[in-house]
C-alpha positions as CSV (number, residue, x, y, z in Angstrom):
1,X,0.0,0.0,0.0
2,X,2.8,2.3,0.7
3,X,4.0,2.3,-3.0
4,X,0.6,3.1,-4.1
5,X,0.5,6.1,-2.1
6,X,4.1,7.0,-3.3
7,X,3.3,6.1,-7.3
8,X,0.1,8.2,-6.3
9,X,1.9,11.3,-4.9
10,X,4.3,11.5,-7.7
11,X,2.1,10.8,-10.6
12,X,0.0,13.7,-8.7
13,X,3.4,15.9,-8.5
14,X,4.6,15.2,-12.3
15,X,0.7,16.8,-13.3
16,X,0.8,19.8,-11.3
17,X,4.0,20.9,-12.7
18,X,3.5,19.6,-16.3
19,X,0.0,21.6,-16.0
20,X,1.5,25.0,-14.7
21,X,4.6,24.2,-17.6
22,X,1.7,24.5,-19.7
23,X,-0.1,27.2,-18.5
24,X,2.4,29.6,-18.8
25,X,3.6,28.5,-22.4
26,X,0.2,28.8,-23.7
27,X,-1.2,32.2,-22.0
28,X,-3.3,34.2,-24.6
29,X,-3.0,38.1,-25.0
30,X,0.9,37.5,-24.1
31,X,3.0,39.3,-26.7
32,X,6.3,38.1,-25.4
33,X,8.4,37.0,-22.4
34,X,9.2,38.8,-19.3
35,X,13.0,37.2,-19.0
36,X,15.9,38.0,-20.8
37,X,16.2,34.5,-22.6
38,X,16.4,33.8,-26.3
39,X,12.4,33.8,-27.0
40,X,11.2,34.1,-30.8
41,X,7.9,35.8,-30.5
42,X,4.7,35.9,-33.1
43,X,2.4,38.6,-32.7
44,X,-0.5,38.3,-34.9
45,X,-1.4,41.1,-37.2
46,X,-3.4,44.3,-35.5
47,X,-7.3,43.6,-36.8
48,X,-7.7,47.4,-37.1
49,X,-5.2,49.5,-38.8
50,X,-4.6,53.2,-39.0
51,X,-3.7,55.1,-42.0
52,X,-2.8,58.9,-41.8
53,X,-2.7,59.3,-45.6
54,X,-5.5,61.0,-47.3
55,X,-8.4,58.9,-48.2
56,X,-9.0,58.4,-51.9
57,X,-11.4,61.5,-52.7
58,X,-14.6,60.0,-54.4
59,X,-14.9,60.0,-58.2
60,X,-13.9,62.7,-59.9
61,X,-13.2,64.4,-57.2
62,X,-9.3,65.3,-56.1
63,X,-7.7,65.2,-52.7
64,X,-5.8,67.6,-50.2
65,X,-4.3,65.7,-47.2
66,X,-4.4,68.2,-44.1
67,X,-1.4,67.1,-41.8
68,X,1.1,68.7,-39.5
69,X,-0.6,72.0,-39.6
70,X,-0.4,72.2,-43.5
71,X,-2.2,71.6,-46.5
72,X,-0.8,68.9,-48.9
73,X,-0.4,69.5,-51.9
74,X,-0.6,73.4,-51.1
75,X,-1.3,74.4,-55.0
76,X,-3.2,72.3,-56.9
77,X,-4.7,72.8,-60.4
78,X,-8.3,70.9,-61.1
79,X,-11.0,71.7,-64.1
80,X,-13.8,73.4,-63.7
81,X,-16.7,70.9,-61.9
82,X,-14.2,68.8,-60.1
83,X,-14.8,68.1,-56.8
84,X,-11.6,68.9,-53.8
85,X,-11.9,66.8,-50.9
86,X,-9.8,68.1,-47.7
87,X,-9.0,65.0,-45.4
88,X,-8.1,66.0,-41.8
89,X,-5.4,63.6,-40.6
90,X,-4.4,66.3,-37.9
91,X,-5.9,65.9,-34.2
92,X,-7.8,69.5,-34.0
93,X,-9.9,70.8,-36.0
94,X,-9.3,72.8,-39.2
95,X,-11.2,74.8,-42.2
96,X,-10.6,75.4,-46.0
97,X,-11.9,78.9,-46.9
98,X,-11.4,80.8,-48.9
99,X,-9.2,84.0,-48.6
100,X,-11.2,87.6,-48.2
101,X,-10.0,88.9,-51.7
102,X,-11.7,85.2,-54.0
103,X,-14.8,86.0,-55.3
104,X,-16.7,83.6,-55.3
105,X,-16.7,82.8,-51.8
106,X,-16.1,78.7,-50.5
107,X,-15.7,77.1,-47.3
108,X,-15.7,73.5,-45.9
109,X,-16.8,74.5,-42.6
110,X,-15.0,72.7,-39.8
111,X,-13.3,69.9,-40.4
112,X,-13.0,67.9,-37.1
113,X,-10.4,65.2,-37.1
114,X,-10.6,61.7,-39.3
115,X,-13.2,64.2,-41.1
116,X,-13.8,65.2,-44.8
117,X,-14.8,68.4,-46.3
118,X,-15.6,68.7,-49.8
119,X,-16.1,72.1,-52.3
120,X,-17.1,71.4,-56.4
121,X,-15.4,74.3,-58.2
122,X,-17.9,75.5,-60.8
123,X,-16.3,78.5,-62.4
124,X,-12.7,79.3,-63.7
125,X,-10.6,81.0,-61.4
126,X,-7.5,81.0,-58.6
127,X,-8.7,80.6,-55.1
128,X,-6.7,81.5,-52.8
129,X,-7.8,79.7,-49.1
130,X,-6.7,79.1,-45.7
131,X,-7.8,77.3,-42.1
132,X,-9.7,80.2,-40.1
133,X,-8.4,78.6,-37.1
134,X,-4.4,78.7,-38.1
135,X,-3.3,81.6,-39.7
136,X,0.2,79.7,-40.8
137,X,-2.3,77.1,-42.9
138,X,-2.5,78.3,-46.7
139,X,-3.5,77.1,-50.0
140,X,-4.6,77.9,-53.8
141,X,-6.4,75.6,-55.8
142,X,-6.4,77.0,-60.0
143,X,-9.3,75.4,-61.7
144,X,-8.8,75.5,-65.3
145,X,-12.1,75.7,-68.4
């Protein structure tokens, strides 16, 4: 009976610490170890990602990235009835209007950020524009017959 107990013991030993060996080898949500050792580690791929380029404007239409404080391109030449999408990729909120001497007037309103604003451009002309919020933040868009 004693060698039961002993088998019993051990056999009972060996699982606990193959079971714990386990559990930390297998632990989801880990992205790596916490020792110094030589540990290859996998990290899956991120299910959302982030892009801080301009979204394509929609068809027809032309784009103007708003990053860093800027617009981007800063001049841009389009034909008359094309469409100018303004992507805000900054963290605060910005405009596109137009300056005090264009005639006529356009504005996108605010532009929170991760937010479009769009303007069709019906008439031949330079139009000279800027963010009403950041007087450093200028642009001209030339629209061409």
């Amino acid at each position: 009976m004693k060698s039961f107990k002993k088998i019993a013991a051990t056999t009972l030993a060996t699982a606990v610490v193959v079971s714990l060996g386990l559990a930390s080898c297998g632990s989801s949500g880990s992205s790596g170890s916490s020792y110094g050792g030589n540990a290859t580690t996998t990290t899956a791929p991120a299910a959302k990602t982030t892009t801080t380029v301009a979204a394509p404007a929609p068809a027809g239409g032309i784009a103007v990235s708003i990053k860093d404080f800027a617009f981007s391109p800063a001049s841009l030449t389009v034909k008359v009835g094309d469409t100018v999408t303004w992507t805000n990729n900054d963290t605060t909120t910005h405009t596109a209007s137009s300056d005090d001497s264009v005639t006529p007037k356009f504005g996108t309103g605010d532009i929170k950020a991760s937010k479009t604003g769009t303007v069709t451009f019906d008439k031949a002309g330079t139009y000279a524009y800027h963010c009403d919020f950041h007087g450093n933040m200028h642009g001209t868009i030339v629209v061409t017959g």
